[in-house]
Gaussian input, Z-matrix of N, CA and C with variables (Angstrom, degrees):
# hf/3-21g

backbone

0 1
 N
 C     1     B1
 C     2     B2     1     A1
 N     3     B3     2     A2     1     D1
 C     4     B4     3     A3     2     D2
 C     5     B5     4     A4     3     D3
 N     6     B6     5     A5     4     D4
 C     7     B7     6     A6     5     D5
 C     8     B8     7     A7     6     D6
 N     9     B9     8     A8     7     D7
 C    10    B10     9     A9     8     D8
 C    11    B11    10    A10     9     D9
 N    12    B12    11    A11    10    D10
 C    13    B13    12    A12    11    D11
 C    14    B14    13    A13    12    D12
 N    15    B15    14    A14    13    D13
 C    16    B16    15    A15    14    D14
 C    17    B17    16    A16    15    D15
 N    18    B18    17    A17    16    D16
 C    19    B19    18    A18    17    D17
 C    20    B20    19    A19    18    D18
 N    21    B21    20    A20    19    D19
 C    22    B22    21    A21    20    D20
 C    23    B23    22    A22    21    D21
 N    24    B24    23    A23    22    D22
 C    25    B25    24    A24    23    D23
 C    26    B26    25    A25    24    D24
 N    27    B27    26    A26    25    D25
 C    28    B28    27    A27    26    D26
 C    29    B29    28    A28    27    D27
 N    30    B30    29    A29    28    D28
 C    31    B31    30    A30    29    D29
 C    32    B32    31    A31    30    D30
 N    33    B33    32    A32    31    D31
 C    34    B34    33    A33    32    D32
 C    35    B35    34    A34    33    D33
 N    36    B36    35    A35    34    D34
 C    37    B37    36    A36    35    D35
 C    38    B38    37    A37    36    D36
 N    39    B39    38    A38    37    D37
 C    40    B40    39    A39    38    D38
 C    41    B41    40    A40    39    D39
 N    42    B42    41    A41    40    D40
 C    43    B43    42    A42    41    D41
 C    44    B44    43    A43    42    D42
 N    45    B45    44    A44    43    D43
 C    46    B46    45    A45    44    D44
 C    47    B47    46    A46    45    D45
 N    48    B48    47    A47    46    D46
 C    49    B49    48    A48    47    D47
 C    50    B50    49    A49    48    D48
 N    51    B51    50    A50    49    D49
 C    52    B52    51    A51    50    D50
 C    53    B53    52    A52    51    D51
 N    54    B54    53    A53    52    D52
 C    55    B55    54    A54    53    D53
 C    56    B56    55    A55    54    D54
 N    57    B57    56    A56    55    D55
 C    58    B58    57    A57    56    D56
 C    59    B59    58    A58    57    D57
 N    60    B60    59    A59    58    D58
 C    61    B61    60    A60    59    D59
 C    62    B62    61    A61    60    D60
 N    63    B63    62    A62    61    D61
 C    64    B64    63    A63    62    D62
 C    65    B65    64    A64    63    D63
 N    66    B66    65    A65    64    D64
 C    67    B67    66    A66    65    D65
 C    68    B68    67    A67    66    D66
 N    69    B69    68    A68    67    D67
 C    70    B70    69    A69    68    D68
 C    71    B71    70    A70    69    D69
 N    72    B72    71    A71    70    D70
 C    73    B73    72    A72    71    D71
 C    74    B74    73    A73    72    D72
 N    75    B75    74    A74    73    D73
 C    76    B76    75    A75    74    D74
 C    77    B77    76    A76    75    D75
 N    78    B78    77    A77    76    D76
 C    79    B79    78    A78    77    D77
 C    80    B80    79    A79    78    D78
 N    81    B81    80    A80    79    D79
 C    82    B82    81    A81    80    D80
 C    83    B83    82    A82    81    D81
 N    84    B84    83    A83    82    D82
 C    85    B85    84    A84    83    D83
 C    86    B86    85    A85    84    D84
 N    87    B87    86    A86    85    D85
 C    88    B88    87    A87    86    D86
 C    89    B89    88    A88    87    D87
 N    90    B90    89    A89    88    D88
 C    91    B91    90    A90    89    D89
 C    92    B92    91    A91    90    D90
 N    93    B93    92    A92    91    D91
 C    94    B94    93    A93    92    D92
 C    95    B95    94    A94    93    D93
 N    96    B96    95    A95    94    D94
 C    97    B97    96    A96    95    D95
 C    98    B98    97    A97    96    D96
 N    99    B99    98    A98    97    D97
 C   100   B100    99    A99    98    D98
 C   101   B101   100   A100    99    D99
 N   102   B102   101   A101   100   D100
 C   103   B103   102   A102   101   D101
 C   104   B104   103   A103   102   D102
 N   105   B105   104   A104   103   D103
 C   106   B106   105   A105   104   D104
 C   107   B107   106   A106   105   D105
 N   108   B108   107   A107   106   D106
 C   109   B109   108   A108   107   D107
 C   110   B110   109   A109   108   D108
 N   111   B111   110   A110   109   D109
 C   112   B112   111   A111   110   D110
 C   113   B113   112   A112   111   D111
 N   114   B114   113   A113   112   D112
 C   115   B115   114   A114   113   D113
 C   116   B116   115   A115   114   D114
 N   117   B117   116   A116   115   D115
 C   118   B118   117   A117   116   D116
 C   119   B119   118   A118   117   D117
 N   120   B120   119   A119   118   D118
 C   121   B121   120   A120   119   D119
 C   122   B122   121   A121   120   D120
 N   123   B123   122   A122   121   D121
 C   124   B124   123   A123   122   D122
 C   125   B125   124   A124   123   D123
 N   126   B126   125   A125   124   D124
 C   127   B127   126   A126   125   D125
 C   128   B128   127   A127   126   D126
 N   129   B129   128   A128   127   D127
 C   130   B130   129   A129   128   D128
 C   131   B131   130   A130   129   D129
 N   132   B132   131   A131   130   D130
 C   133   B133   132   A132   131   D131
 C   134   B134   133   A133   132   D132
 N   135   B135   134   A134   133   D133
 C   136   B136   135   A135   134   D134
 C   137   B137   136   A136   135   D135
 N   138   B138   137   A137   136   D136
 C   139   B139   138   A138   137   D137
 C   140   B140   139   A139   138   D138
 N   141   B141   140   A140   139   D139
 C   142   B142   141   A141   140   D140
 C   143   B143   142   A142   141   D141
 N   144   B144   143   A143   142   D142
 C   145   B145   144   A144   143   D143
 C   146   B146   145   A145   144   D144
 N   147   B147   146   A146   145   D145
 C   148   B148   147   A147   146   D146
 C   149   B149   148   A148   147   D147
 N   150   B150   149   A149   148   D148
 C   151   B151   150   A150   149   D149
 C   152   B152   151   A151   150   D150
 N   153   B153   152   A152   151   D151
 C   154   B154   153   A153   152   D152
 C   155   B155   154   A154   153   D153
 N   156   B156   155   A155   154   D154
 C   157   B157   156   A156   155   D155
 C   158   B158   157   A157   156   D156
 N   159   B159   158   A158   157   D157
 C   160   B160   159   A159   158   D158
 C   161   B161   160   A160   159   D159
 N   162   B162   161   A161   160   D160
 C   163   B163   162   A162   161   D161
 C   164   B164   163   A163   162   D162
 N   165   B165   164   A164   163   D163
 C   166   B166   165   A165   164   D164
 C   167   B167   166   A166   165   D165
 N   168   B168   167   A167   166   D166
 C   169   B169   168   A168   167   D167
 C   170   B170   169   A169   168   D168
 N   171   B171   170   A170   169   D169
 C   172   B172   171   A171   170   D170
 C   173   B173   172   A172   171   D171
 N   174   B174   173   A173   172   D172
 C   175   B175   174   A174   173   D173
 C   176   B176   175   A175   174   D174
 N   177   B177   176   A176   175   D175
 C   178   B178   177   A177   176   D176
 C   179   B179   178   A178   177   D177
 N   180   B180   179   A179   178   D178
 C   181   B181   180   A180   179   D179
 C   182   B182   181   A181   180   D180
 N   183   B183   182   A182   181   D181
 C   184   B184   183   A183   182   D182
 C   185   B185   184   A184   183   D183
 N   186   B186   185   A185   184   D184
 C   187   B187   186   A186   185   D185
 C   188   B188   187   A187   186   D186
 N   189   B189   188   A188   187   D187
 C   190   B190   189   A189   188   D188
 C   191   B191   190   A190   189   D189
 N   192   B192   191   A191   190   D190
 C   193   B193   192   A192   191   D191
 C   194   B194   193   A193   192   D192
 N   195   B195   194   A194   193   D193
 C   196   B196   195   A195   194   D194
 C   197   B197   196   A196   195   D195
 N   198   B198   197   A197   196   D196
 C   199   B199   198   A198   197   D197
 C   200   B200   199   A199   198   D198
 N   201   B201   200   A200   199   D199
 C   202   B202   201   A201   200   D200
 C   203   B203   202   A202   201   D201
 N   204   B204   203   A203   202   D202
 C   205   B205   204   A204   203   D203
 C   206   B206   205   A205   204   D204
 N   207   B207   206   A206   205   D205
 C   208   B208   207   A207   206   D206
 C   209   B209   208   A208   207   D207
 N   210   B210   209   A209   208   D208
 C   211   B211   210   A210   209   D209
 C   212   B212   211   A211   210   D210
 N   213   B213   212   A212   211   D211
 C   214   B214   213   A213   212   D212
 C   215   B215   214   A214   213   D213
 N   216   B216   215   A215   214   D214
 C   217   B217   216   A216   215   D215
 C   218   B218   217   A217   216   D216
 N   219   B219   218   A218   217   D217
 C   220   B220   219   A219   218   D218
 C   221   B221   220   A220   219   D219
 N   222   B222   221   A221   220   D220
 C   223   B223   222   A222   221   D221
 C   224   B224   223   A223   222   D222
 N   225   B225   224   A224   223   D223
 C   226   B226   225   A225   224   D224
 C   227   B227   226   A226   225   D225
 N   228   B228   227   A227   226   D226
 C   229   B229   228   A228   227   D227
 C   230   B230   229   A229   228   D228
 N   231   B231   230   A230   229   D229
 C   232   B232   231   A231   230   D230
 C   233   B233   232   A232   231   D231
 N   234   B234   233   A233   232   D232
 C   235   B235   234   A234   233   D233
 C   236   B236   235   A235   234   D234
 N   237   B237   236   A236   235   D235
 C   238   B238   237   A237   236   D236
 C   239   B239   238   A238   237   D237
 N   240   B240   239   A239   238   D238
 C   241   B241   240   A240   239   D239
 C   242   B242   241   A241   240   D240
 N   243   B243   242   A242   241   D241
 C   244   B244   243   A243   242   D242
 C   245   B245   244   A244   243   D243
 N   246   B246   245   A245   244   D244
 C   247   B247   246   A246   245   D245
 C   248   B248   247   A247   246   D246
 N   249   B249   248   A248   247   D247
 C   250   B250   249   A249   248   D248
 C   251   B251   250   A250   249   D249
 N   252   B252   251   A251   250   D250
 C   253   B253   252   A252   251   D251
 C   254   B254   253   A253   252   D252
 N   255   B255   254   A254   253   D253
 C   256   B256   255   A255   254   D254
 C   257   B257   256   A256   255   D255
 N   258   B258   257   A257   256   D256
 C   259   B259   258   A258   257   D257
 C   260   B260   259   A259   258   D258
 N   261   B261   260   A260   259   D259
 C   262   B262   261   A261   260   D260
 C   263   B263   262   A262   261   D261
 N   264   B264   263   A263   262   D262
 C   265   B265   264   A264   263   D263
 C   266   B266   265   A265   264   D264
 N   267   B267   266   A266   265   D265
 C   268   B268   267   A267   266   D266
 C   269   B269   268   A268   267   D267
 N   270   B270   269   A269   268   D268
 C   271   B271   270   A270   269   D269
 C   272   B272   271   A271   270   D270
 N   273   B273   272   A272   271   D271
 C   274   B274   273   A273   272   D272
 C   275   B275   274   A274   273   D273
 N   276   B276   275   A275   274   D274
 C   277   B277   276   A276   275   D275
 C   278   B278   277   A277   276   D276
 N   279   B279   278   A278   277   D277
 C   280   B280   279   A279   278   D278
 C   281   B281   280   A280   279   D279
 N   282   B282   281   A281   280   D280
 C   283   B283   282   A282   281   D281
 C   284   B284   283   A283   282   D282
 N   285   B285   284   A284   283   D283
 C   286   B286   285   A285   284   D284
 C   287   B287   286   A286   285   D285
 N   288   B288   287   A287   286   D286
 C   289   B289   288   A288   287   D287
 C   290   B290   289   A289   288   D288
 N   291   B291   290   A290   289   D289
 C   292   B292   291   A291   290   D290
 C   293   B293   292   A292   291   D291
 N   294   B294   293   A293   292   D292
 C   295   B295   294   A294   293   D293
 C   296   B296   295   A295   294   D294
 N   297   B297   296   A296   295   D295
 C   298   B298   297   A297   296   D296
 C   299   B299   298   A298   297   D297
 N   300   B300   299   A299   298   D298
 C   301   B301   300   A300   299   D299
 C   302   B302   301   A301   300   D300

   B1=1.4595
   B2=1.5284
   B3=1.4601
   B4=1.3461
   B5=1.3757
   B6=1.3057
   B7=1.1398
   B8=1.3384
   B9=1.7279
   B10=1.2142
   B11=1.5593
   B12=1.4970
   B13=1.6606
   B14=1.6334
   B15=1.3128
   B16=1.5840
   B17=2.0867
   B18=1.3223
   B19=1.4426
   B20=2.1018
   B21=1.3399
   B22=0.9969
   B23=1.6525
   B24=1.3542
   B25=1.4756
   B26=1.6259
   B27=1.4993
   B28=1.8499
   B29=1.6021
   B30=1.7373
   B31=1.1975
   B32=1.3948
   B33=1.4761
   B34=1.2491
   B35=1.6918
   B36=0.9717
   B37=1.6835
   B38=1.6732
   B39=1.0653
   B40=1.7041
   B41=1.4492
   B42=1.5631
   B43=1.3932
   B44=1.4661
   B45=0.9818
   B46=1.5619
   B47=1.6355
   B48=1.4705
   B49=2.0509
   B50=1.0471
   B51=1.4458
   B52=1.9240
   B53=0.8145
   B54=1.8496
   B55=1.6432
   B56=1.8362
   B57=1.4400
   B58=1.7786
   B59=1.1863
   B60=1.8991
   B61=1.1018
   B62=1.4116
   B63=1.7221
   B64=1.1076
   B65=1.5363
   B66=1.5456
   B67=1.4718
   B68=1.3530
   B69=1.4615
   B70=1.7225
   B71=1.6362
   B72=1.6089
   B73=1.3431
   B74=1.4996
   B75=1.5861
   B76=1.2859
   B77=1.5151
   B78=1.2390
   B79=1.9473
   B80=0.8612
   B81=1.5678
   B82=1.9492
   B83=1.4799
   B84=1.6274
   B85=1.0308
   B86=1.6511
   B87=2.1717
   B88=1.6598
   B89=1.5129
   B90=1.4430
   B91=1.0803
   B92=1.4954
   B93=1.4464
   B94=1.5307
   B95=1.4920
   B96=1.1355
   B97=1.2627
   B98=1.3887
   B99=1.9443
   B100=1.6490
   B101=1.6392
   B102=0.9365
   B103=1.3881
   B104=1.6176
   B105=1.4339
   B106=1.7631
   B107=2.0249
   B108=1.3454
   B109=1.4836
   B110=1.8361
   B111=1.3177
   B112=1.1111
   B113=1.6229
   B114=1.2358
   B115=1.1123
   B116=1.8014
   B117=1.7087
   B118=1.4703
   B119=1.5078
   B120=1.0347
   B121=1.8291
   B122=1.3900
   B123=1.6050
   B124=1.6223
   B125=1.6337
   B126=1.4075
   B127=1.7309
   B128=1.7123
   B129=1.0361
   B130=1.4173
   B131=1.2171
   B132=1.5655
   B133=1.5541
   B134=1.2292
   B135=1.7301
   B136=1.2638
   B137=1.8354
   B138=1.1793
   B139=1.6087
   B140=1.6319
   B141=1.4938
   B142=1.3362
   B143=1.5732
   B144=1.7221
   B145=1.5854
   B146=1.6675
   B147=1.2803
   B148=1.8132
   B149=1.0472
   B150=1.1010
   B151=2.0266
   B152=1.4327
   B153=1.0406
   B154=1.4160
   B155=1.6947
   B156=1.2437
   B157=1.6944
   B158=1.5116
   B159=1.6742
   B160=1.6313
   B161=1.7340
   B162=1.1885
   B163=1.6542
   B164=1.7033
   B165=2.1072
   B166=1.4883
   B167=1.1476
   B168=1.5807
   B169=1.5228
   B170=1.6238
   B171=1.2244
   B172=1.3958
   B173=1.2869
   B174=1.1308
   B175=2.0432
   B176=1.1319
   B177=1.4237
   B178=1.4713
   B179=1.7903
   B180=1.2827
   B181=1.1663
   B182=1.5365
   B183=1.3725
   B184=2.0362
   B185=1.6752
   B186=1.4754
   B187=1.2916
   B188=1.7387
   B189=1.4778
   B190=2.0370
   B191=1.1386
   B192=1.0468
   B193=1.8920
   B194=1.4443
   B195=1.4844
   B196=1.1998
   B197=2.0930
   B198=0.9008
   B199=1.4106
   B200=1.1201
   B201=1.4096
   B202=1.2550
   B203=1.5753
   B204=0.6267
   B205=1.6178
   B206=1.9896
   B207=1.4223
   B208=0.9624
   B209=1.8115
   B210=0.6804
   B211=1.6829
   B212=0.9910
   B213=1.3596
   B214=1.7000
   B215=1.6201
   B216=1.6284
   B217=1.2757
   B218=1.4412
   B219=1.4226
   B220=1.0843
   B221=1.7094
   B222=1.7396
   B223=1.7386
   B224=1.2259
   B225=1.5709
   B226=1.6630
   B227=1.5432
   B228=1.5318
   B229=0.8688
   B230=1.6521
   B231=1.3413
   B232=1.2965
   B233=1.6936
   B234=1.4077
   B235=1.2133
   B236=1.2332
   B237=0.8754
   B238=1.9159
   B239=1.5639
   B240=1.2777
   B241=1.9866
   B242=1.5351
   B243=1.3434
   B244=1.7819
   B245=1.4326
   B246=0.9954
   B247=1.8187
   B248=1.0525
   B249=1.5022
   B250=1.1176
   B251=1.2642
   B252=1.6178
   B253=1.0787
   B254=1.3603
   B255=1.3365
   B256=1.5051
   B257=1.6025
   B258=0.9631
   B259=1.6436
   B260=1.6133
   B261=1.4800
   B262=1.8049
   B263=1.0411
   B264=1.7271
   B265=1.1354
   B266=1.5013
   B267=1.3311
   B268=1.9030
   B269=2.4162
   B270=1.2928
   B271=1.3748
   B272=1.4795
   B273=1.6516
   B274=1.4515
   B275=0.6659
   B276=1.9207
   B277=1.3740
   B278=1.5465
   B279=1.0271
   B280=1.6330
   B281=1.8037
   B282=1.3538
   B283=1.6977
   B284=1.1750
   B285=1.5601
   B286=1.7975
   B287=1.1927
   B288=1.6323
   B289=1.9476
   B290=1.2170
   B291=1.4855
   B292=1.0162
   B293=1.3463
   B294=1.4741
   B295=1.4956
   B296=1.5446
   B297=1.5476
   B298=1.5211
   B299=1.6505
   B300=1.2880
   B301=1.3203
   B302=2.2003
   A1=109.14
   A2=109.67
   A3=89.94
   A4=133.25
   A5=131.49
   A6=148.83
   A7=118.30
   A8=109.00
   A9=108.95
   A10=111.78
   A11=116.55
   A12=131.23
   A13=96.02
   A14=113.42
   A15=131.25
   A16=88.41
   A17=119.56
   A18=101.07
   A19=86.53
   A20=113.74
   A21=127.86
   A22=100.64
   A23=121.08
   A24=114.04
   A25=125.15
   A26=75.53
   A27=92.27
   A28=108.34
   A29=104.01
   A30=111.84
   A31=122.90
   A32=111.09
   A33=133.63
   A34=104.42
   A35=142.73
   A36=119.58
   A37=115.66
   A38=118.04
   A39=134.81
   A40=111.91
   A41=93.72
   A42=121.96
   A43=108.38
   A44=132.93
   A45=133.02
   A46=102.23
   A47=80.23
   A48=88.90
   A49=119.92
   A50=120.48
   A51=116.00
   A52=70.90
   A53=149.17
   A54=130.76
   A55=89.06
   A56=121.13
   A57=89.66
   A58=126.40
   A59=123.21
   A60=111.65
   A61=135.15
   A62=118.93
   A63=119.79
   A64=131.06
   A65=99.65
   A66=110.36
   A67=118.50
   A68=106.17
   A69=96.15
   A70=101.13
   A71=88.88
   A72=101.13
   A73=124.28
   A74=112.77
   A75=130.14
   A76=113.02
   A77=95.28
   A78=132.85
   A79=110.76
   A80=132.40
   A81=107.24
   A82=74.31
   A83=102.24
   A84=136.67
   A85=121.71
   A86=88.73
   A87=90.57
   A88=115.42
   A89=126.98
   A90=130.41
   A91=119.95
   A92=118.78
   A93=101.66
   A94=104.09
   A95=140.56
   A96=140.98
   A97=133.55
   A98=91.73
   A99=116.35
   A100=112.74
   A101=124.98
   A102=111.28
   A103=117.65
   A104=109.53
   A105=105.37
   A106=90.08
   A107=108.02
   A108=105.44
   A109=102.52
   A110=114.88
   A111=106.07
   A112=126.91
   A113=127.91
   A114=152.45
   A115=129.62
   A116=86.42
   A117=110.87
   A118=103.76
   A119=124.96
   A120=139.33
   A121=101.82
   A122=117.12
   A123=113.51
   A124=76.55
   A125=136.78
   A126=111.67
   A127=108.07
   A128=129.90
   A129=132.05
   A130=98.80
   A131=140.82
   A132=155.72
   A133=94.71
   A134=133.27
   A135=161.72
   A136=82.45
   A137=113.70
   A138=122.59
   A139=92.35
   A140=101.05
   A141=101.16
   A142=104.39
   A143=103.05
   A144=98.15
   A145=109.09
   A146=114.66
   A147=119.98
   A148=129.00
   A149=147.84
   A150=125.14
   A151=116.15
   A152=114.15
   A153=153.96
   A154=86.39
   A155=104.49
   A156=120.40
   A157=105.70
   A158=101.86
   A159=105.36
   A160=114.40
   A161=105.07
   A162=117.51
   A163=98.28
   A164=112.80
   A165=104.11
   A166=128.65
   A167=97.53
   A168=110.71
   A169=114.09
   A170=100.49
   A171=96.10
   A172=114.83
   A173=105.21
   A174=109.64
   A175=95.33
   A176=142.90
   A177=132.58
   A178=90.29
   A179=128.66
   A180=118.52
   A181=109.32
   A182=96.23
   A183=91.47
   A184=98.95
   A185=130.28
   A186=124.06
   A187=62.46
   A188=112.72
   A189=111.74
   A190=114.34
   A191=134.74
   A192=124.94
   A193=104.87
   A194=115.78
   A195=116.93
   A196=105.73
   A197=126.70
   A198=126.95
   A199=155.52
   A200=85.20
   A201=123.74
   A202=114.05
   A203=122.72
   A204=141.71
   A205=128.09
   A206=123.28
   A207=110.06
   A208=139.59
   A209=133.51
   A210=119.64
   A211=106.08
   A212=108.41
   A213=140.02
   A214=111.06
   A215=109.43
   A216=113.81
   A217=120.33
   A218=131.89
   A219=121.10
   A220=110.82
   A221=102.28
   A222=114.41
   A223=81.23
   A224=122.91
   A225=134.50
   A226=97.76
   A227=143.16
   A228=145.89
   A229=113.88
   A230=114.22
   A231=126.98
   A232=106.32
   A233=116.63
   A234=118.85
   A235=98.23
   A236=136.63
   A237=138.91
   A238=86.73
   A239=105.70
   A240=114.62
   A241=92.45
   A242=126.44
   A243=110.94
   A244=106.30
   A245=136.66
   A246=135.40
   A247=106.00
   A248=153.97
   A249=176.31
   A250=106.14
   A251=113.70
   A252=130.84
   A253=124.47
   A254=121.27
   A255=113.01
   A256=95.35
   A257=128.82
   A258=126.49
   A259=83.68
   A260=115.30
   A261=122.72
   A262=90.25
   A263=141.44
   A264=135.23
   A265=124.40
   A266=129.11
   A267=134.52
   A268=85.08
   A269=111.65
   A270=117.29
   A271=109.56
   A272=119.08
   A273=106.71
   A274=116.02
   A275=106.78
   A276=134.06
   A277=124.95
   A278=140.03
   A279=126.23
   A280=95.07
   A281=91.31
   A282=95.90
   A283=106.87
   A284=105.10
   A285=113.52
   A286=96.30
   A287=90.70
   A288=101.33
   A289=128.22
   A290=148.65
   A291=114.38
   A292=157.87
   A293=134.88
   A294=124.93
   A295=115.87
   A296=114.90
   A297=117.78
   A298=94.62
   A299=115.44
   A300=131.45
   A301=94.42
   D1=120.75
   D2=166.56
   D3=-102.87
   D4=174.03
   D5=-172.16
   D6=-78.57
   D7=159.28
   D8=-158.83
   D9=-72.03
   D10=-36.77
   D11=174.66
   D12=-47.66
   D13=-67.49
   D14=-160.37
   D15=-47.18
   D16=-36.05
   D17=-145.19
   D18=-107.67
   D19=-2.68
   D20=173.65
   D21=-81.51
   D22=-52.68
   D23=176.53
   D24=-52.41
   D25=-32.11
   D26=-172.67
   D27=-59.70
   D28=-57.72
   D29=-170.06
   D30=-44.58
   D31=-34.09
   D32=-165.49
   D33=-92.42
   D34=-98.68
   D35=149.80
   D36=18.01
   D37=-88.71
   D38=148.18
   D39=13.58
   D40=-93.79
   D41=177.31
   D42=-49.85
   D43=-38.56
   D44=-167.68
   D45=-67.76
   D46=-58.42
   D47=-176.16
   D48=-65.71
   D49=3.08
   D50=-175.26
   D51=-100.94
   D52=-88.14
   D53=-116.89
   D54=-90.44
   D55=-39.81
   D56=-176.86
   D57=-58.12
   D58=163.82
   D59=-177.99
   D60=107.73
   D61=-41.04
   D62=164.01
   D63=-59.11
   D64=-21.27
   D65=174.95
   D66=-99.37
   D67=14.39
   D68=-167.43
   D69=159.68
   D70=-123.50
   D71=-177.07
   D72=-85.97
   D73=134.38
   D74=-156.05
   D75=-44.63
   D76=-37.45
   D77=-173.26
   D78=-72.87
   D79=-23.05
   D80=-173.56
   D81=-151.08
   D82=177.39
   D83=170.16
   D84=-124.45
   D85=129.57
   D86=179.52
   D87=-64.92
   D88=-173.16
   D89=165.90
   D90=-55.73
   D91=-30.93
   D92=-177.60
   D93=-102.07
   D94=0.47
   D95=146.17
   D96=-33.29
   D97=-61.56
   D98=158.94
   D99=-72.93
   D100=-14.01
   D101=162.03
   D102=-86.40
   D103=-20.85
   D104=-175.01
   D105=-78.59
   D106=-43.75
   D107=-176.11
   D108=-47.17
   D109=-81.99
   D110=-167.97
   D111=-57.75
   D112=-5.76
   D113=141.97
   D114=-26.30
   D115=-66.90
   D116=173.23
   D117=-92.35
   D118=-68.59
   D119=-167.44
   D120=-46.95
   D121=-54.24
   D122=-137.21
   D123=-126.11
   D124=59.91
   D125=175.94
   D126=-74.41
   D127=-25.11
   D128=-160.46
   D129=-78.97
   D130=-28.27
   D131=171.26
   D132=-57.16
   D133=-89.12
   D134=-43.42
   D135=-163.61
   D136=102.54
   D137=-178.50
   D138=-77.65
   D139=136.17
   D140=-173.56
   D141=-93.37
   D142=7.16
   D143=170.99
   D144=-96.24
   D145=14.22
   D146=166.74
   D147=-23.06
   D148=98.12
   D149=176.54
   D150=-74.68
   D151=-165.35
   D152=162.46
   D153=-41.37
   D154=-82.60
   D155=-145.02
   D156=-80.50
   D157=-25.55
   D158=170.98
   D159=-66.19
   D160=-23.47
   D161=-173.89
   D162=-75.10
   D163=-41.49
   D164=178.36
   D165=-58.89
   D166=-30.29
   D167=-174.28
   D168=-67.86
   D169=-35.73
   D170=-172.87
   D171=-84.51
   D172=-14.09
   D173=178.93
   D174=-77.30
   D175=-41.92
   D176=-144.87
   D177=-105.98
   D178=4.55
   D179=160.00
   D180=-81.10
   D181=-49.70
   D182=-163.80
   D183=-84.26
   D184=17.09
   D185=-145.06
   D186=-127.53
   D187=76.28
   D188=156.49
   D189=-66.12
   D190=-17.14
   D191=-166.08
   D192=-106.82
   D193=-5.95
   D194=169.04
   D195=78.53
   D196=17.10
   D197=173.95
   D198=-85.89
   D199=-16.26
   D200=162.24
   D201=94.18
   D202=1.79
   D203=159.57
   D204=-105.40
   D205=132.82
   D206=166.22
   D207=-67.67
   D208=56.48
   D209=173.33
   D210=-12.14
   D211=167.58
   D212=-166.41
   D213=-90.94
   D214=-31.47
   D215=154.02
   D216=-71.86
   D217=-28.07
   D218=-165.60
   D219=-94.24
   D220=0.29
   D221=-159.97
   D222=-96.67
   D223=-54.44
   D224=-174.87
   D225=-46.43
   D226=-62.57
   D227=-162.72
   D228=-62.62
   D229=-37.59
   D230=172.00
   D231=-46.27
   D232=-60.95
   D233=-172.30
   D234=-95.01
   D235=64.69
   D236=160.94
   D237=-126.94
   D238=-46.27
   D239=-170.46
   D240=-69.79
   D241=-44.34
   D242=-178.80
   D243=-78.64
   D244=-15.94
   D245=166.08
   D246=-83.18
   D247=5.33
   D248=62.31
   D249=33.16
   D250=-94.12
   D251=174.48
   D252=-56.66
   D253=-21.74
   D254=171.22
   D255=-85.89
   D256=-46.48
   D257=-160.95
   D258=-38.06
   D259=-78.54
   D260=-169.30
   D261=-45.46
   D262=-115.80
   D263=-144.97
   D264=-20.19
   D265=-30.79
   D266=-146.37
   D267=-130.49
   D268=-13.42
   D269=171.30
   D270=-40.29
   D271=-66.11
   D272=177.47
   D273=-135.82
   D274=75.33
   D275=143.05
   D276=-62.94
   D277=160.89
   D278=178.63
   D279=-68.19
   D280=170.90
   D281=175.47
   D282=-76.64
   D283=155.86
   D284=159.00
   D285=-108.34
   D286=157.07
   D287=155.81
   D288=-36.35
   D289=131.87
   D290=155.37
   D291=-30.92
   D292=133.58
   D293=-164.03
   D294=-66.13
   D295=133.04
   D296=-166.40
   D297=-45.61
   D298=163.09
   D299=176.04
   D300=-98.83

């Protein structure tokens, strides 16, 4: 059986390789790729009042190499910064039960 990390890695791996690719290269994702991902994947993130230019902005932040495409390091890095930010925000929350096994 695996574990919740193990099926969390997966998902993420996963997710990358379905939406990259349609525009090109297998390996990264264009801008509207990463917008259908975070769109579909991440809706609870992803203000459904977003624009056009809010979508540029945010590509050309996680888009470090300047290429115009995301890499898999730079998609991974994206969500290290949102596991980041929830860790602090939900930090000193009261406790929960532990998560079912």
């Amino acid at each position: 059986m695996t574990r919740p990390l193990e099926q969390a890695v997966a998902a993420i791996v996963c997710t990358f390789q379905e939406y990259a690719g349609r525009c090109g290269d297998k390996h990264k994702l264009c801008q509207a790729e990463l917008k259908e991902l975070l769109q579909k994947e991440l809706p609870t993130w992803t203000p459904t009042e977003f624009r056009e230019c809010d979508y540029n902005k945010f590509m050309s932040v996680l888009d470090t190499n300047k290429d115009c495409e995301v890499d898999f390091v730079e998609y991974v890095r994206s969500l290290a910064c949102l596991c980041l930010y929830c860790h602090e925000y939900f930090k000193d929350c009261a406790p929960e039960p532990p998560c079912p096994q």
